[in-house]
N, C-alpha and C positions, 0 to 999 in steps of 0.2 A: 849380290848387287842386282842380277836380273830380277832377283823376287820382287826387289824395291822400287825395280824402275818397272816393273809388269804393276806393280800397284799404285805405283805413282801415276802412269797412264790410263789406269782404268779411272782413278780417282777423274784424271782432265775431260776424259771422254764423261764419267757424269755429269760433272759440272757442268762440259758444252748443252748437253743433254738438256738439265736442267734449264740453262738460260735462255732455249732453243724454246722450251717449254712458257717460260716467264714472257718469252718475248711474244710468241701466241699468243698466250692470255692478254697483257697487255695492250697485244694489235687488237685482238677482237671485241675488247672494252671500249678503246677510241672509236670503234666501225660504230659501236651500237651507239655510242656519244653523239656523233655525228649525226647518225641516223636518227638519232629524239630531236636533236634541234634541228635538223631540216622539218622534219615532219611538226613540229612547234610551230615554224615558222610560217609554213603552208596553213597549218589550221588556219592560224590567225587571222593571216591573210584572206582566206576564202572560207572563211567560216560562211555555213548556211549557204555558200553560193551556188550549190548544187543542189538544193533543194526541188521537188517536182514542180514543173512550169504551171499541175492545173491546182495548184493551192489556193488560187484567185483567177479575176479575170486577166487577162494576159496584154489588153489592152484600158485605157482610159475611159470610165463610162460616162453614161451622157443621161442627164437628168434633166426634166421640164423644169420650164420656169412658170413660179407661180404669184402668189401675193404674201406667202409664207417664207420663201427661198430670196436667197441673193440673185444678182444677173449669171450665175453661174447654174442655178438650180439647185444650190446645194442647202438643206433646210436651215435656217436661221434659229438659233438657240433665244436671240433676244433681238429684238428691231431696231434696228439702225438710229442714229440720232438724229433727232431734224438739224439740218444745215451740219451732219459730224464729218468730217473728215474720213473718206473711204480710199482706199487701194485695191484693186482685183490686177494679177497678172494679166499681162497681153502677152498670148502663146502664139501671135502671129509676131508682135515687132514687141520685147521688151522694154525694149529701150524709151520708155514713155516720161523719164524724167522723174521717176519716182522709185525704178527698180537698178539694182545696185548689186552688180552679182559677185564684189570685194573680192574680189581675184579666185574666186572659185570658177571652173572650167565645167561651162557649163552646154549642154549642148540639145537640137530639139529631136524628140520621134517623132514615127508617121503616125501616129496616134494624135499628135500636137500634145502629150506630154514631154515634159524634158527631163535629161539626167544631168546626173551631176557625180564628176569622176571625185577618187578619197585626195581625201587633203586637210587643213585647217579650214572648215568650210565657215564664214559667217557670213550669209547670203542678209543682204538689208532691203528694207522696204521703208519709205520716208512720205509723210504730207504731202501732200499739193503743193499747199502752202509754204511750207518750208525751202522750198526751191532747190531740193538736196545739198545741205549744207554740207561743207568738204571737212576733211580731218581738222584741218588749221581751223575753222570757222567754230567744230565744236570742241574745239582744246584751247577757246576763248571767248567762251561765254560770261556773263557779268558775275554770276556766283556759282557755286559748285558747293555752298555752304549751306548744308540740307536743314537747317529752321531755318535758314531764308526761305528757301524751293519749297518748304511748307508752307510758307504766310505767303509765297507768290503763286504758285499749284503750278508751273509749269516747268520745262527749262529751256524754253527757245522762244516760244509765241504761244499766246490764248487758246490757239487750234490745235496744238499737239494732241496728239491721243492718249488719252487718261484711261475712261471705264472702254476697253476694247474688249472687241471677238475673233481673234486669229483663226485663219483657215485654212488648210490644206490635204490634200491627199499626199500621199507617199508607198512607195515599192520600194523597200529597201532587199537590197543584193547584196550587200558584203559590209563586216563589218570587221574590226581591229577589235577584240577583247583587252589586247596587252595596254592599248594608246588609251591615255590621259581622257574620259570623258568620250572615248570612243566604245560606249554600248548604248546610247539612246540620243535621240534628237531634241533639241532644248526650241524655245521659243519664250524670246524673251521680250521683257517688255519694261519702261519706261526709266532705262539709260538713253544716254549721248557719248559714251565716249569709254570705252573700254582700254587702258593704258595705266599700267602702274606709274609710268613717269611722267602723265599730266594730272596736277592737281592731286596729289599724294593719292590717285585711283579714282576719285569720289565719283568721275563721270560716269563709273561704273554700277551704279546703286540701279539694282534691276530685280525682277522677278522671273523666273523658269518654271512653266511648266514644259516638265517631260516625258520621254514616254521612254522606256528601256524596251530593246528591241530584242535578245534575246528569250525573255519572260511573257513580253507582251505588259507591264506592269506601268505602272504611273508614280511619279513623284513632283514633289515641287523644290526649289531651293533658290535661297535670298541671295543675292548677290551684295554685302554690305559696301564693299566698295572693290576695285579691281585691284588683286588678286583677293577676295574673303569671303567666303562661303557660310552660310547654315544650310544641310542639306537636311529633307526628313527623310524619314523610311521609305521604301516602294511599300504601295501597295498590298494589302494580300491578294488579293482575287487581280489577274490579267488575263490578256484573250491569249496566250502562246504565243513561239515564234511569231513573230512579223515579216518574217523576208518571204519571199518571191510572192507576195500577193496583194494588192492595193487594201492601204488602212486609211480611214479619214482620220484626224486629229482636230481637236480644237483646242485652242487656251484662251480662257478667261479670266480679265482682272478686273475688278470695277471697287470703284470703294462704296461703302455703307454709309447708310445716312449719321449714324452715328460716329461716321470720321473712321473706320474699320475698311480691312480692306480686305476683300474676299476674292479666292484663288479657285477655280473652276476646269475641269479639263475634262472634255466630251472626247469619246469612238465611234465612228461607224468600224466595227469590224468584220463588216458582211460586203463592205462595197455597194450599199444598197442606199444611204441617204437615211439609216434609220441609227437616228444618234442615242447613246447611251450617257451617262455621268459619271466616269471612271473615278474620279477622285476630287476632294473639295477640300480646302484647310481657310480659315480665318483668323490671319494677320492681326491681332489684339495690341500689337505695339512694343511685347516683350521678346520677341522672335530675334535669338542677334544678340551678340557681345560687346561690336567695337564700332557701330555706327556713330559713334563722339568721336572717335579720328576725325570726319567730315563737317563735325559742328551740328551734330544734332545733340538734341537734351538730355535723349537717354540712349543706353547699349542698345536698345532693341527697339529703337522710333519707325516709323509706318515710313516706305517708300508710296508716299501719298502722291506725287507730282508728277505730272503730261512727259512725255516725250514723241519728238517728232520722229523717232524713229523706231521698228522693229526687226529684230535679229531673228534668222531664220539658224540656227546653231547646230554644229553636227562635227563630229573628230575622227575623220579617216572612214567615213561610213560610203559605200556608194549606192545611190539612191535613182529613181524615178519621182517628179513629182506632177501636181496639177492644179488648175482651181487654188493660188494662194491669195490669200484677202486677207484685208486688215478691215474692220470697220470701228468706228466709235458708237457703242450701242445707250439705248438705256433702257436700262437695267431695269426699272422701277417706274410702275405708272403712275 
């Protein structure tokens, strides 16, 4: 009986042994668990945020005005329309009835650049003329029935901006990789109204160009109605990362004489005023599956029509910007 009960306890003491062992292992699997998603989380979060401060200039620069340049001095890819409808930020009082910072938290440097903390960012910019129409004003407009908005070319008034040159500088600092649409800044153009639940979306029929901020790379993507996307490829060729150092961007839409609508997006990526043509695509009409949800004639009809307003677009990104401008240009002598 001692032999049995001396084996019987050697047997317990492995066991504990073992479980003592199991329980180790175990414990130091969870430590290393934990340890990957905090350290997940932290990327995400400050991705790029430590990057070197002399990757650019560290402040906002300041360029002459000429007969070539906006009031800002920033060069003009194509000249302004006569009598077109323009917008330039006011870096001393925004607040000019045209600038619309949509609950994004927005705030100024002593550079007289501003930032803007991460969040659902859709910073807006509106006509003159338009008088900043409110959510309720553009979630009841006469049609939203896009072969109307073709045979009428607008969707608010004559003056909206149709063929535009969007403008801006940007220092981006931190981005979300994980968040929906949070790797590049969008700029969009000729919606009213971004809502699945007004108007089965349609107020959402827009154009993006973008720029992806970790590549440095460009793309463009139709917005057929709110929520429906056609996206294309990036790019091959981009300038690299873009955080910690001022990048200028522009977007370009203008349509063709032949009733086409052409998609354009300039860099300065030297901070210097010396623009490049990142990327160009030409809207033929078949681009798009389900624009007949909104009443147009085919899957892939041209978002040909004005809108009074533009979206400055960005998903949890936190930025610096400057010099934002909307102008109606033309295109064509």
């Amino acid at each position: 009986m001692r032999d049995q009960d001396s084996s019987s306890s050697s047997r317990r003491v492995a066991v504990k042994i073992s479980e003592n062992k199991k329980a180790i292992v175990v414990g130091a699997i969870a430590a290393i668990a934990v340890s990957t998603v905090i350290l997940l989380i932290l990327t995400s979060q400050n991705y790029y945020q430590k990057l070197p401060a002399n990757l650019g200039r560290t402040s906002l620069a300041r360029f002459n005005v000429t007969n070539a340049t906006d009031r800002f001095g920033i060069l003009k890819i194509y000249p302004t329309a006569k009598d077109g409808e323009t917008w330039f930020f006011n870096s001393a009082d925004p607040n000019d009835g045209q600038f619309d910072p949509n609950g994004a938290e927005v705030s100024r440097n002593q550079d007289g650049s501003w930032h803007v903390n991460p969040g659902i960012t859709r910073i807006l910019a509106f006509t003159k003329s338009s008088g900043h129409p409110s959510d309720k004003l553009r979630s009841n407009l006469p049609t939203y029935n896009y072969s109307k908005l073709a045979e009428q070319g607008y969707w608010y008034k004559p003056s909206d901006w149709k063929n535009v040159e969007v403008t801006g500088y940007f220092k981006f600092l931190s981005a979300d990789p994980t968040a929906s649409e949070g790797n590049a800044l969008s700029l969009v153009t000729r919606s009213v109204r971004h809502n699945e639940n007004v108007h089965l979306g349609c107020g959402g029929s827009s154009y993006h160009n973008n720029i992806e901020l970790f590549h440095g790379k460009f793309n463009f993507k139709k917005e057929e109605w709110h929520v429906h996307y056609d996206i294309l490829p990036l790019s091959e060729n981009g300038i690299g990362p873009t955080f910690g150092r001022w990048v200028g961007f522009k977007g370009i839409v203008y349509n063709l004489p032949d009733g086409k609508v052409k998609l354009e997006s300039y860099v300065d990526k030297q901070d210097n005023n010396h623009w490049e043509k990142a990327d160009e695509y030409v809207d033929s009409g078949n681009w798009g599956d389900d624009m007949t949800r909104c009443g147009a004639k085919t899957p892939g009809a041209l978002v040909s029509w004005a809108s009074p307003m533009v979206i400055f677009k960005s998903t949890y990104v936190t930025y610096d910007f400057g010099y934002l401008s909307v102008r109606e240009i033309q295109p064509f002598k």
